[in-house]
PDB file of N, CA, C and O in Angstrom:
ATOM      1  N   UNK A   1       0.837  -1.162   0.000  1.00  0.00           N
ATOM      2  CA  UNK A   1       0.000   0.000   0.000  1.00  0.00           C
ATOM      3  C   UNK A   1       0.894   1.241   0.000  1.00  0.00           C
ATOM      4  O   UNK A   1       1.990   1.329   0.552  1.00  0.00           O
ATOM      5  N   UNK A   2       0.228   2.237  -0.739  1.00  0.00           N
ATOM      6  CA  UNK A   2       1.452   3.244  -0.818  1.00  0.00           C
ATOM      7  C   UNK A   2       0.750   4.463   0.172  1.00  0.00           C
ATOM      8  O   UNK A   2      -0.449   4.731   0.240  1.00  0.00           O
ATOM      9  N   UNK A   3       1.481   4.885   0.656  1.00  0.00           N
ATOM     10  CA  UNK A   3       1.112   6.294   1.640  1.00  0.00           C
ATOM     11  C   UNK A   3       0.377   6.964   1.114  1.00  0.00           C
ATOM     12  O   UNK A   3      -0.801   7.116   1.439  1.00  0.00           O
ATOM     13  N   UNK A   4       1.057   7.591   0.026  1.00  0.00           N
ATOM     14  CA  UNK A   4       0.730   9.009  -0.741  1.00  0.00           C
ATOM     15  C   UNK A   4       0.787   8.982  -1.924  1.00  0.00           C
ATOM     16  O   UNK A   4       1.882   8.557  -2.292  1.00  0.00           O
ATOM     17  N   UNK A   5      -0.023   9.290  -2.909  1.00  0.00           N
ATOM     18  CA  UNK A   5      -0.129   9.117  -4.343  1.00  0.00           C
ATOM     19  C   UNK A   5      -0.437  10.137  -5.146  1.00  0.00           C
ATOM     20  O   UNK A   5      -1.558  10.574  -4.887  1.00  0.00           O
ATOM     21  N   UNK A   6       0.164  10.753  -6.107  1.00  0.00           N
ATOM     22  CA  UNK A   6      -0.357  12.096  -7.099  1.00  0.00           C
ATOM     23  C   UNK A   6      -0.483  11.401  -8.033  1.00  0.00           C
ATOM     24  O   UNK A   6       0.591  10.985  -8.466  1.00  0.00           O
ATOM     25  N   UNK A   7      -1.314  11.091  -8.532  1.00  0.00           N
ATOM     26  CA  UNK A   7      -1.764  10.165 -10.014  1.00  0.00           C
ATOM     27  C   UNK A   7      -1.449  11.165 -11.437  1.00  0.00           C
ATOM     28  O   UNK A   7      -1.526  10.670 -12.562  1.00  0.00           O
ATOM     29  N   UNK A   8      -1.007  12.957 -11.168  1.00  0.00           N
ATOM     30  CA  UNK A   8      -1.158  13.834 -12.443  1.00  0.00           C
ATOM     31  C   UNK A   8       0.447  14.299 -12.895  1.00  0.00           C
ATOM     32  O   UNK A   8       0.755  14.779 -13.985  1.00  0.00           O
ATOM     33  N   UNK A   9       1.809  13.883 -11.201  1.00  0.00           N
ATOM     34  CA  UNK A   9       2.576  13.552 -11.406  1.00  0.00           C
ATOM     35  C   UNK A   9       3.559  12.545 -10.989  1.00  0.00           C
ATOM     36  O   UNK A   9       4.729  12.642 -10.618  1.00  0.00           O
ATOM     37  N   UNK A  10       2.331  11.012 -11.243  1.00  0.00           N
ATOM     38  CA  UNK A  10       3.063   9.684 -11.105  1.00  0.00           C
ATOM     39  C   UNK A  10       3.698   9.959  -9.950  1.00  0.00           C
ATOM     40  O   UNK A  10       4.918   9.840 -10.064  1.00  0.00           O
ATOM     41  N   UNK A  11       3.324  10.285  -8.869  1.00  0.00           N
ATOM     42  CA  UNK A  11       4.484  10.703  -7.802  1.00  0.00           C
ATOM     43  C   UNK A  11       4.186   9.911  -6.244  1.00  0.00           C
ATOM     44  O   UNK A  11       3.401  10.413  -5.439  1.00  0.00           O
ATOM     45  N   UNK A  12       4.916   8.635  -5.960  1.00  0.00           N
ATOM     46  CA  UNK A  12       4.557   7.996  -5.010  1.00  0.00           C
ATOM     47  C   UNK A  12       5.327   8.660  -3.376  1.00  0.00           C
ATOM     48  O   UNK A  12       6.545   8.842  -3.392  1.00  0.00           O
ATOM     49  N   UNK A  13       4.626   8.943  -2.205  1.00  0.00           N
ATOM     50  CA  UNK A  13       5.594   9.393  -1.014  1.00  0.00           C
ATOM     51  C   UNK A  13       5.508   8.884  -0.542  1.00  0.00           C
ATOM     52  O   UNK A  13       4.294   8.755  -0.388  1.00  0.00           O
ATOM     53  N   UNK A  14       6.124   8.091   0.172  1.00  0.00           N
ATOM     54  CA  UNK A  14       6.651   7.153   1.391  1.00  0.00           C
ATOM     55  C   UNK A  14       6.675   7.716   2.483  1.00  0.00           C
ATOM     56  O   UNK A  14       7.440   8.676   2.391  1.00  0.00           O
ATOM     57  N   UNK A  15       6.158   7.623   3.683  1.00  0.00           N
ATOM     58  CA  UNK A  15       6.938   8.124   4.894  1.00  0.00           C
ATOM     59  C   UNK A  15       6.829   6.735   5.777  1.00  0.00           C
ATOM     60  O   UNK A  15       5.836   6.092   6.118  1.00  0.00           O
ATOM     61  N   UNK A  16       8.300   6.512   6.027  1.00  0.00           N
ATOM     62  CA  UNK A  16       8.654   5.299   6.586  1.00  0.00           C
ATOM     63  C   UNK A  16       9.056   5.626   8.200  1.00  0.00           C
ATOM     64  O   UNK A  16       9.391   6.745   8.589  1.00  0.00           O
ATOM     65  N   UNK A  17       8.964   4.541   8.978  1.00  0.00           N
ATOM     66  CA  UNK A  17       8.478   4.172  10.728  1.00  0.00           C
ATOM     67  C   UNK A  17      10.039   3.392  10.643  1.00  0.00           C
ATOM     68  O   UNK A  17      10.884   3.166   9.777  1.00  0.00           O
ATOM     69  N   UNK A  18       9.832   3.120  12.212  1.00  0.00           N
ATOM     70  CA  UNK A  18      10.779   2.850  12.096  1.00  0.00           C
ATOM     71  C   UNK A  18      10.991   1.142  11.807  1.00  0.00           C
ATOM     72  O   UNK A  18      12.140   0.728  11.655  1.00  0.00           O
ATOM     73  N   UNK A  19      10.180   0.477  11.761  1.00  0.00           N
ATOM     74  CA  UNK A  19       9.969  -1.170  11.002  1.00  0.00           C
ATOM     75  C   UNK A  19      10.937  -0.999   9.482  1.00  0.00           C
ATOM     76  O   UNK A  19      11.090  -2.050   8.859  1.00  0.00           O
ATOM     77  N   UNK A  20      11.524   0.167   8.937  1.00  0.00           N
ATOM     78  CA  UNK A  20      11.520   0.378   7.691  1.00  0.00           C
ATOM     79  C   UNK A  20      13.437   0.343   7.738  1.00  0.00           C
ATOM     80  O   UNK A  20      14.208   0.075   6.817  1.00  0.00           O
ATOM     81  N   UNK A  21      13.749   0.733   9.206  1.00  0.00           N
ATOM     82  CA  UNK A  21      15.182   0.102   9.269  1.00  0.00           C
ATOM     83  C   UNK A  21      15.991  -0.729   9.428  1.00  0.00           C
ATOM     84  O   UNK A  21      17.176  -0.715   9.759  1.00  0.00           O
ATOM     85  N   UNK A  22      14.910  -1.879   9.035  1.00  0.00           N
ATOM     86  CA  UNK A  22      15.254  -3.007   8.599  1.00  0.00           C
ATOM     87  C   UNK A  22      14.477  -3.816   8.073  1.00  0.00           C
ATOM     88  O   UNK A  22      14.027  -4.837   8.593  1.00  0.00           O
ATOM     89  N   UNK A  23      14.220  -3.298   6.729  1.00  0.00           N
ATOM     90  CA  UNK A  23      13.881  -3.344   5.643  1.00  0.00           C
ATOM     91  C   UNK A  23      14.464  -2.680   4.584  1.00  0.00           C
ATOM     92  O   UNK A  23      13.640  -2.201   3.804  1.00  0.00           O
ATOM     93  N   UNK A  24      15.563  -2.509   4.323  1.00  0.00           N
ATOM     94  CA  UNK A  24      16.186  -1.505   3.264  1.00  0.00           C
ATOM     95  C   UNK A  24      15.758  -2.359   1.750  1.00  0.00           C
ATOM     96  O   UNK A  24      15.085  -2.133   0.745  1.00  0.00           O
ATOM     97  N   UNK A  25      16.482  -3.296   2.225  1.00  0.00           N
ATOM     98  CA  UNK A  25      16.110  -4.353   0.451  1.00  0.00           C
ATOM     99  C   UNK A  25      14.923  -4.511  -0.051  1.00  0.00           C
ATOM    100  O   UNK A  25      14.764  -4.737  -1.251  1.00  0.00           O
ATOM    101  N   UNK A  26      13.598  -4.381   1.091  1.00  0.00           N
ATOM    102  CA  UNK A  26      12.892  -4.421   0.451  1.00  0.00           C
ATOM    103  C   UNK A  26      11.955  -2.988  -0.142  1.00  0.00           C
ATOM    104  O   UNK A  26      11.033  -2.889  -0.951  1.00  0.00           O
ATOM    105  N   UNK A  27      12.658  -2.047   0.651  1.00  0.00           N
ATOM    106  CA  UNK A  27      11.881  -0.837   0.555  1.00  0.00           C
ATOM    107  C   UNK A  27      12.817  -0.497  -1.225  1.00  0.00           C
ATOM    108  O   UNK A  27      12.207   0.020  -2.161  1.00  0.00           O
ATOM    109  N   UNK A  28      14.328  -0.925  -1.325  1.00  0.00           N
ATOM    110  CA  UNK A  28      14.972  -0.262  -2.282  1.00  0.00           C
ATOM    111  C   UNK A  28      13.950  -1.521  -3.719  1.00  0.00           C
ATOM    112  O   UNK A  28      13.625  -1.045  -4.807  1.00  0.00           O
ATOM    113  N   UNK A  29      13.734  -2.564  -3.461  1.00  0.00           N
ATOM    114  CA  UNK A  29      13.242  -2.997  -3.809  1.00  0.00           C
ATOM    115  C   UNK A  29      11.712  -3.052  -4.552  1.00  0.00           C
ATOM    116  O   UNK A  29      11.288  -3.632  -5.552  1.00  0.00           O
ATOM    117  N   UNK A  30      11.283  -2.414  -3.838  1.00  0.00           N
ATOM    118  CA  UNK A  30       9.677  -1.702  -4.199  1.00  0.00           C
ATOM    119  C   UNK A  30       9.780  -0.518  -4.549  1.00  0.00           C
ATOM    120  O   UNK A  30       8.822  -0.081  -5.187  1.00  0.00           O
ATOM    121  N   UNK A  31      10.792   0.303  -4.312  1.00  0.00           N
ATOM    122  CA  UNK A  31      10.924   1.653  -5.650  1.00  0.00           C
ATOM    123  C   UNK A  31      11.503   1.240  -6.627  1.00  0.00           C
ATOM    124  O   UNK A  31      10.976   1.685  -7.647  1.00  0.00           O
ATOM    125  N   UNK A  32      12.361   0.582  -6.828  1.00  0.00           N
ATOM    126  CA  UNK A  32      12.733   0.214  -7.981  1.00  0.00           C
ATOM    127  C   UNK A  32      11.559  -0.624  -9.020  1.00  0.00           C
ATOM    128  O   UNK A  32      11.636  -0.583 -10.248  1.00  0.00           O
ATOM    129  N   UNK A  33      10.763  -1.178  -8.461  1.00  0.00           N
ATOM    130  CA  UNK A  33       9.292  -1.779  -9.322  1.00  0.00           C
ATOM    131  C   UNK A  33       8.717  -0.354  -9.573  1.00  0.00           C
ATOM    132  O   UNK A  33       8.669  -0.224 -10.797  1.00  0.00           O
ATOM    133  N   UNK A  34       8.379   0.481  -9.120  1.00  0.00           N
ATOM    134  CA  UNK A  34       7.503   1.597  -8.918  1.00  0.00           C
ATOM    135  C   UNK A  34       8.227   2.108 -10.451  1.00  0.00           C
ATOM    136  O   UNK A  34       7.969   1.994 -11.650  1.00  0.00           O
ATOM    137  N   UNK A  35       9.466   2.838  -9.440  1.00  0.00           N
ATOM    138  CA  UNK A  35       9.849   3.115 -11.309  1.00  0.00           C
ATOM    139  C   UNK A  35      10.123   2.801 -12.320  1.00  0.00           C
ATOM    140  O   UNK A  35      10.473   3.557 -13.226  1.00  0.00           O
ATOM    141  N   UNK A  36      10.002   1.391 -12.381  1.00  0.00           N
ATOM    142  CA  UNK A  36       9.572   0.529 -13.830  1.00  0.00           C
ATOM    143  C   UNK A  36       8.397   0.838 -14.394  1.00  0.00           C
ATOM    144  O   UNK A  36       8.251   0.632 -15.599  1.00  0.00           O
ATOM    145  N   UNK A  37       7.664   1.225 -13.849  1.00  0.00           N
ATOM    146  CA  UNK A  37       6.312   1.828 -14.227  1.00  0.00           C
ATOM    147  C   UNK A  37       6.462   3.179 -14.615  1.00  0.00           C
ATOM    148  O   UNK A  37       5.435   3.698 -15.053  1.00  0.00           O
ATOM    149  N   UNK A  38       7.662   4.012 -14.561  1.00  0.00           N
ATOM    150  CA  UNK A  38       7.416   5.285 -14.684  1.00  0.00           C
ATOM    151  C   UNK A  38       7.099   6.301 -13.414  1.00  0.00           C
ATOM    152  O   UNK A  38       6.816   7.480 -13.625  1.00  0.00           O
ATOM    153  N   UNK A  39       7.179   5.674 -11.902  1.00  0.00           N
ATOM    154  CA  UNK A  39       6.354   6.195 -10.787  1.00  0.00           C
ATOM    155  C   UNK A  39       8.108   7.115 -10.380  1.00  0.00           C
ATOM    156  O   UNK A  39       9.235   6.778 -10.742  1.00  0.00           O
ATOM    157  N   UNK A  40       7.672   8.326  -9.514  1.00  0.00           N
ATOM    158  CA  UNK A  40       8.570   8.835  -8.851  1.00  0.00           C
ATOM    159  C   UNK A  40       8.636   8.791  -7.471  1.00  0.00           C
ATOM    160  O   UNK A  40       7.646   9.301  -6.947  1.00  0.00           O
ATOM    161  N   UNK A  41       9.638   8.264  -6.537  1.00  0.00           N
ATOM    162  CA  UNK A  41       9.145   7.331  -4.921  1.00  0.00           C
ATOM    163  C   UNK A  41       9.933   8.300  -4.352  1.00  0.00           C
ATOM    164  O   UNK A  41      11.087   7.943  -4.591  1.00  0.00           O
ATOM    165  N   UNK A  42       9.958   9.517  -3.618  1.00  0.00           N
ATOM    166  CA  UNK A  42      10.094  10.480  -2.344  1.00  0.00           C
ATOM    167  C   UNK A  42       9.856   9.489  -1.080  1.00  0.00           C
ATOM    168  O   UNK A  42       8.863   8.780  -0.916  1.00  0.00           O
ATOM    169  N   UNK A  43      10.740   9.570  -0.406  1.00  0.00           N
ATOM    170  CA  UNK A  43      10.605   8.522   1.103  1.00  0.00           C
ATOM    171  C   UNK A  43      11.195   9.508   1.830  1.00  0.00           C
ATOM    172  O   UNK A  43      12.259  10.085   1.609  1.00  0.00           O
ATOM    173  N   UNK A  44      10.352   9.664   2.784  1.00  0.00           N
ATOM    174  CA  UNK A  44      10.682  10.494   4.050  1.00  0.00           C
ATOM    175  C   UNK A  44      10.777   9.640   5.493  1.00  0.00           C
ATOM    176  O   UNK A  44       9.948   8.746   5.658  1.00  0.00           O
ATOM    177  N   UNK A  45      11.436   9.811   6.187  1.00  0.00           N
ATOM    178  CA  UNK A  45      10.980   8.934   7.838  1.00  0.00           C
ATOM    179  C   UNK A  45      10.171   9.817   8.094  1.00  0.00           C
ATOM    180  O   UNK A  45       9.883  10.804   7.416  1.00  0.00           O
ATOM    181  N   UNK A  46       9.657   9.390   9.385  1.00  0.00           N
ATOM    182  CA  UNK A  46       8.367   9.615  10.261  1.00  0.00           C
ATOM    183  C   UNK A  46       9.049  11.678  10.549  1.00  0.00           C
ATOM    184  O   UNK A  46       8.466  12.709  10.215  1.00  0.00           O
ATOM    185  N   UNK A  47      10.824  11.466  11.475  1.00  0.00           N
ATOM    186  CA  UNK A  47      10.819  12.502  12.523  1.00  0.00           C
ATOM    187  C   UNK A  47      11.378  13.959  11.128  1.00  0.00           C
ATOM    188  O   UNK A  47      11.647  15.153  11.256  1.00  0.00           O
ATOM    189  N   UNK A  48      11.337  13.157  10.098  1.00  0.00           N
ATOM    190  CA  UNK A  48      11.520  14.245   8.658  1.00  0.00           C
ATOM    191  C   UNK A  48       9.902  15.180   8.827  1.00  0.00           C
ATOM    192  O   UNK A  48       9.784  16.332   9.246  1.00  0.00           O
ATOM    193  N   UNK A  49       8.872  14.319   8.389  1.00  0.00           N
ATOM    194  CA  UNK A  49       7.686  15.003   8.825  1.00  0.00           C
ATOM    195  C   UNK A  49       7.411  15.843   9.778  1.00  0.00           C
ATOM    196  O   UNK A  49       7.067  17.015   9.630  1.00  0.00           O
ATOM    197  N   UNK A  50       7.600  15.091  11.069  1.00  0.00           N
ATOM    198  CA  UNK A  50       7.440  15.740  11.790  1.00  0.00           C
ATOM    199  C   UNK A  50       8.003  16.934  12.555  1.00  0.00           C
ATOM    200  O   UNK A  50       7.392  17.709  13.291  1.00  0.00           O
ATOM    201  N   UNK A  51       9.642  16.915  12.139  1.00  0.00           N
ATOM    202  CA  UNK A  51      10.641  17.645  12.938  1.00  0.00           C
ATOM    203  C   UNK A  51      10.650  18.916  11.611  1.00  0.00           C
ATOM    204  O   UNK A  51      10.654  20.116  11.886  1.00  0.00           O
ATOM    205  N   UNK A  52      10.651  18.406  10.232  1.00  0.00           N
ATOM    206  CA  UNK A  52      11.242  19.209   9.438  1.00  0.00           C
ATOM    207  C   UNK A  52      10.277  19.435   8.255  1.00  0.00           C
ATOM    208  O   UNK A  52      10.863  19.455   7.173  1.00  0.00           O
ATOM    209  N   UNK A  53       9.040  19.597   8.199  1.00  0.00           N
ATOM    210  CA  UNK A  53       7.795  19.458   7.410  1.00  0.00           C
ATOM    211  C   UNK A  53       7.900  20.667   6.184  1.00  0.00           C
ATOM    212  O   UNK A  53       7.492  20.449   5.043  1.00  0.00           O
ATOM    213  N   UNK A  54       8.486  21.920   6.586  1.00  0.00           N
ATOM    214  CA  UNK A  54       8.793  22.857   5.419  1.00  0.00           C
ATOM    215  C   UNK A  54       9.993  22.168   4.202  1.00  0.00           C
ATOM    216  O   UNK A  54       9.924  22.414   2.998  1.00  0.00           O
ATOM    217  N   UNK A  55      10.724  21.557   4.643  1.00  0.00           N
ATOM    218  CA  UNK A  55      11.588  21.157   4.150  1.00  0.00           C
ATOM    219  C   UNK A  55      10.918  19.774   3.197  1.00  0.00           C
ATOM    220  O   UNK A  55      11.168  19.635   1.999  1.00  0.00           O
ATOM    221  N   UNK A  56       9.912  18.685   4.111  1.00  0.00           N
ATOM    222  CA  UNK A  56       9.286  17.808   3.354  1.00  0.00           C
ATOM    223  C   UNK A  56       8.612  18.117   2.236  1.00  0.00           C
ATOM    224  O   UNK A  56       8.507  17.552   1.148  1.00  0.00           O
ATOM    225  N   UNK A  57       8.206  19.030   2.649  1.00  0.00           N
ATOM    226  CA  UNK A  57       7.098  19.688   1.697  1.00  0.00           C
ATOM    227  C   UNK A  57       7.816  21.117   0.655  1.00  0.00           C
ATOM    228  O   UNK A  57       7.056  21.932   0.131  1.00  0.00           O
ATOM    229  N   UNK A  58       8.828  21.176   0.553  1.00  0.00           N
ATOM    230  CA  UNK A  58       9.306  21.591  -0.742  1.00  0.00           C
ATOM    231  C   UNK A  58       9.999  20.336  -1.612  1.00  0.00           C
ATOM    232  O   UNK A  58       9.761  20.115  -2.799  1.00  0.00           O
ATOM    233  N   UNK A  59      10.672  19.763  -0.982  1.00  0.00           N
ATOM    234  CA  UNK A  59      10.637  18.551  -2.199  1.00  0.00           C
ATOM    235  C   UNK A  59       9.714  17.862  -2.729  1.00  0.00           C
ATOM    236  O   UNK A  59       9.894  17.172  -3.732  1.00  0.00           O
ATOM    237  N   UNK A  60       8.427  17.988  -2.013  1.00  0.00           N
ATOM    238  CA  UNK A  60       7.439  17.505  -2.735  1.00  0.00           C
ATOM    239  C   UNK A  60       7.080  18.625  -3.653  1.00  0.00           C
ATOM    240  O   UNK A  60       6.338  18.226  -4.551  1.00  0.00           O
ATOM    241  N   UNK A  61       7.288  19.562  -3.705  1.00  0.00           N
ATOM    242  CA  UNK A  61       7.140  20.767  -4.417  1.00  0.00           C
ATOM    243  C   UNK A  61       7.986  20.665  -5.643  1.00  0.00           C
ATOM    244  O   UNK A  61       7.613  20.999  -6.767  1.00  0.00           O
ATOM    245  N   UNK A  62       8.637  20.393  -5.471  1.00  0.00           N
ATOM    246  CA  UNK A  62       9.657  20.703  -6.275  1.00  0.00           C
ATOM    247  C   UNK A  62       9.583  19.408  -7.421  1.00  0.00           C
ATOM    248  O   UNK A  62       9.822  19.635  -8.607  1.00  0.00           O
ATOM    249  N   UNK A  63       9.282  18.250  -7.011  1.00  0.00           N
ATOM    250  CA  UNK A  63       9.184  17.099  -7.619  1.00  0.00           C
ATOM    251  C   UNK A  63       7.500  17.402  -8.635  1.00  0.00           C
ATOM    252  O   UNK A  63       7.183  16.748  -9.628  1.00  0.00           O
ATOM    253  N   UNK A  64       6.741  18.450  -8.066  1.00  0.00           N
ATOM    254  CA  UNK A  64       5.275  18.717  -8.939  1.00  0.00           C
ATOM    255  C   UNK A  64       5.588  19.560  -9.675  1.00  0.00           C
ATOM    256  O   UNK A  64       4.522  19.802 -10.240  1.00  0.00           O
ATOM    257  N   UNK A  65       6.218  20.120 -10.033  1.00  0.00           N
ATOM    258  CA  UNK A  65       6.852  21.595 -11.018  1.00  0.00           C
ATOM    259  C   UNK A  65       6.032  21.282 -12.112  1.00  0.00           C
ATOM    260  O   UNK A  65       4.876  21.698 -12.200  1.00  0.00           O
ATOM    261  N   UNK A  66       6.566  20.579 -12.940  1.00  0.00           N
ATOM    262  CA  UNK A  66       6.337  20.218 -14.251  1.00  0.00           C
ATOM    263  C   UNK A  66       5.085  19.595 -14.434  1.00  0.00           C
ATOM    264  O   UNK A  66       5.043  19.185 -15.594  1.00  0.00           O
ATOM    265  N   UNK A  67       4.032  19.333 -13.817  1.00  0.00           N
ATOM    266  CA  UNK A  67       2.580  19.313 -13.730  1.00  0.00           C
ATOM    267  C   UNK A  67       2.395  20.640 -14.819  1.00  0.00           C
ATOM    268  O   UNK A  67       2.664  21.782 -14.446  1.00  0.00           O
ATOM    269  N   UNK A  68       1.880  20.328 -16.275  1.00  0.00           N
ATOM    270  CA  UNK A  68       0.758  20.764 -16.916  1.00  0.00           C
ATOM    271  C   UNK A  68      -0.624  21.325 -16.081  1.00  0.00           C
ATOM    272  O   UNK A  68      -1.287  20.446 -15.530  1.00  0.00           O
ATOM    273  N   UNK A  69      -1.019  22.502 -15.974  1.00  0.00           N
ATOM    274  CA  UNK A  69      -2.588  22.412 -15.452  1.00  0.00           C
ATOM    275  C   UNK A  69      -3.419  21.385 -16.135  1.00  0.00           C
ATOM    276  O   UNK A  69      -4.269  20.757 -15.504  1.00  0.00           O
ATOM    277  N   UNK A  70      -3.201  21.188 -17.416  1.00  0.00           N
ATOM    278  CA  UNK A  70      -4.645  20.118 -17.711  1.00  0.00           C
ATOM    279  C   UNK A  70      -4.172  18.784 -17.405  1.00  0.00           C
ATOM    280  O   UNK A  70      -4.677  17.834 -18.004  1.00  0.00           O
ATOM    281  N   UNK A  71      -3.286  18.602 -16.565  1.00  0.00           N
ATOM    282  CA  UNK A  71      -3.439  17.107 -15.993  1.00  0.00           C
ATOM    283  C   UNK A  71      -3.336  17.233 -14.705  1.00  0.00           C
ATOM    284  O   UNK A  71      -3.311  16.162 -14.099  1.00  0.00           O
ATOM    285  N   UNK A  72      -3.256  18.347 -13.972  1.00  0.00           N
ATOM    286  CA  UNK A  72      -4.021  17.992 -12.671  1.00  0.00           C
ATOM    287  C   UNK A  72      -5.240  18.007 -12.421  1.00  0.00           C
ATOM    288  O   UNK A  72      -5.929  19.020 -12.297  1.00  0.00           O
ATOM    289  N   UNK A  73      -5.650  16.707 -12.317  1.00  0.00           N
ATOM    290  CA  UNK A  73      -7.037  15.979 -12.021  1.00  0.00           C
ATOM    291  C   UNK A  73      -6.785  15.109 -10.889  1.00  0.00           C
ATOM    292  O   UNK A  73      -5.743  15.032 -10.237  1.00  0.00           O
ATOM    293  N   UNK A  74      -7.940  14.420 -10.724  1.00  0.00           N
ATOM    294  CA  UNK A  74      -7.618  13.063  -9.958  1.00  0.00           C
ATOM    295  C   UNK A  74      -7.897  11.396  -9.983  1.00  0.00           C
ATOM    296  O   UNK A  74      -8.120  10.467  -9.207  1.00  0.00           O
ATOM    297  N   UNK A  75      -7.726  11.674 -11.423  1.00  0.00           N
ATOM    298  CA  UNK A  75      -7.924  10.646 -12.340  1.00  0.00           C
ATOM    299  C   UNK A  75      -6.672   9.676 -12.000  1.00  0.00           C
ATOM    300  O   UNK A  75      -5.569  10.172 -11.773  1.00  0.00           O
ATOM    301  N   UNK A  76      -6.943   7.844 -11.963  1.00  0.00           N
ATOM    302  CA  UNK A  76      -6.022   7.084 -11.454  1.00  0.00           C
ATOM    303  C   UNK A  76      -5.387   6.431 -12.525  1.00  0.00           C
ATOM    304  O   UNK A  76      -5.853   5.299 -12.655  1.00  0.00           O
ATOM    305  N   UNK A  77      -5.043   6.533 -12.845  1.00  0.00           N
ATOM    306  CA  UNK A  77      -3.755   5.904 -14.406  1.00  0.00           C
ATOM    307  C   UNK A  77      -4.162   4.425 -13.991  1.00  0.00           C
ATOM    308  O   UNK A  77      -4.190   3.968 -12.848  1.00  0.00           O
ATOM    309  N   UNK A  78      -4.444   3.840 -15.079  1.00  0.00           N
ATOM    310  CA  UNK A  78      -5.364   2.004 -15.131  1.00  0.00           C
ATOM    311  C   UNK A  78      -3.718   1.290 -14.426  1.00  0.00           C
ATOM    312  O   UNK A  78      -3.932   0.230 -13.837  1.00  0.00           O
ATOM    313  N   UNK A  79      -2.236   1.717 -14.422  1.00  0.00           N
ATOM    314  CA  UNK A  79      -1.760   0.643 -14.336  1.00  0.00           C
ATOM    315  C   UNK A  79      -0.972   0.790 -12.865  1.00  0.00           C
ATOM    316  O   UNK A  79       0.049   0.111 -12.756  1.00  0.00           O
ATOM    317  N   UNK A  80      -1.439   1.788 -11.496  1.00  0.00           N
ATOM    318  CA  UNK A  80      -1.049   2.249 -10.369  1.00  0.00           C
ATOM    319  C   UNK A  80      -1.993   1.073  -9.557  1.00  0.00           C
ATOM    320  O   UNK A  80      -1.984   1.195  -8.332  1.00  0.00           O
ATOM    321  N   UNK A  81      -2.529   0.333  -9.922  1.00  0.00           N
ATOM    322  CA  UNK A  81      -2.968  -1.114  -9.172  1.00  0.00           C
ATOM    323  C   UNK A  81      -1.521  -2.597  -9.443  1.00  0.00           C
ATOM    324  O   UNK A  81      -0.945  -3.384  -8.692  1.00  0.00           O
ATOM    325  N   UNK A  82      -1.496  -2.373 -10.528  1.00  0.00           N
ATOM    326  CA  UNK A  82       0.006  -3.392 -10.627  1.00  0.00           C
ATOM    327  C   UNK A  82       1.188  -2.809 -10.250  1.00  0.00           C
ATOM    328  O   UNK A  82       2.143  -3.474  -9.847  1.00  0.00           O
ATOM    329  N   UNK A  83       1.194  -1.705 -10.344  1.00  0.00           N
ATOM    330  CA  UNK A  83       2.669  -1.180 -10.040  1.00  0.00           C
ATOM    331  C   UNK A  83       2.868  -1.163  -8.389  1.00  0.00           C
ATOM    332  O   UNK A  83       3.978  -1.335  -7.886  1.00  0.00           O
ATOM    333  N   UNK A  84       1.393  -0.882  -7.424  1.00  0.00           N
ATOM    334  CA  UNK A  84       1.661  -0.979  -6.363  1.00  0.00           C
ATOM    335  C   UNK A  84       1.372  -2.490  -5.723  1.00  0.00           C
ATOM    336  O   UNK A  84       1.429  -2.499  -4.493  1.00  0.00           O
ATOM    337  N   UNK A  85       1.058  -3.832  -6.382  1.00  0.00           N
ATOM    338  CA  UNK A  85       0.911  -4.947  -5.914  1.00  0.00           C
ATOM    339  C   UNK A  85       2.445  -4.995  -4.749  1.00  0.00           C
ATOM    340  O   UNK A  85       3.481  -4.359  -4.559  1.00  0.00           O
ATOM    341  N   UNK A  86       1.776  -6.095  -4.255  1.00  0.00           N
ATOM    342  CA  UNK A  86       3.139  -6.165  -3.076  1.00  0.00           C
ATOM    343  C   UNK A  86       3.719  -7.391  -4.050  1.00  0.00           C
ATOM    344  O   UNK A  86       3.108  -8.263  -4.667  1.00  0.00           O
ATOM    345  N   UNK A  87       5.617  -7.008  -3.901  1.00  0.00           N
ATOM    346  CA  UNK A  87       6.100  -7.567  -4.636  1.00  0.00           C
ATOM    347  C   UNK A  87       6.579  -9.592  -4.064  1.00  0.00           C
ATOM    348  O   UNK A  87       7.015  -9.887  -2.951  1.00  0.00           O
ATOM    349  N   UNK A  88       6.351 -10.444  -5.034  1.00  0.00           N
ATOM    350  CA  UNK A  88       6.497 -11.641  -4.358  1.00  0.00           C
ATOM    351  C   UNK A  88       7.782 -12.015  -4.452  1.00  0.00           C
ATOM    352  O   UNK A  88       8.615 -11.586  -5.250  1.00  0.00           O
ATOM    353  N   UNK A  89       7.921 -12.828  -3.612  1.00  0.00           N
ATOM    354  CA  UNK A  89       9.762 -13.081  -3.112  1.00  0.00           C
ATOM    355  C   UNK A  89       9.964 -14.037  -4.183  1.00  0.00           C
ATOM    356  O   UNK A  89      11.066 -14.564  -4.340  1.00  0.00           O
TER     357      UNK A  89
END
């Protein structure tokens, strides 16, 4: 399941706990599927949010730039159901 999703710029955000520091292989693992699809994966930890949220939130800025107005909608691209399946070992 993905956190956060912009479907107008393919843009997946992560904000990872701490279960996620030990998980590296599989987290590097599931962005790397993502962007086989074309998806862009921003991963933040939890105390990024919380400690440093101006800062979270210009790279998410910065990663929407190039958003066209006529494709921000909230229309779900048919293939953001396979790209986010959980990947099998």
């Amino acid at each position: 399941m993905l956190d956060f999703y912009c479907p107008a710029a393919k843009l997946v955000i992560e904000v990872d706990g701490a279960v996620h520091e030990q998980q590296d292989e599989q987290d590097q693992a599931r962005t790397e599927h993502l962007q086989q699809y074309g998806y862009r994966v921003l991963r933040f930890i939890n105390e990024q949010v919380l400690n440093d949220l101006e800062t979270v939130m210009g790279q998410i800025s910065q990663m929407t730039q190039d958003i066209p107005a006529a494709q921000r909608t909230r229309r779900k691209p048919p293939d953001i159901a396979e790209a986010a399946a959980p990947l099998t070992p």
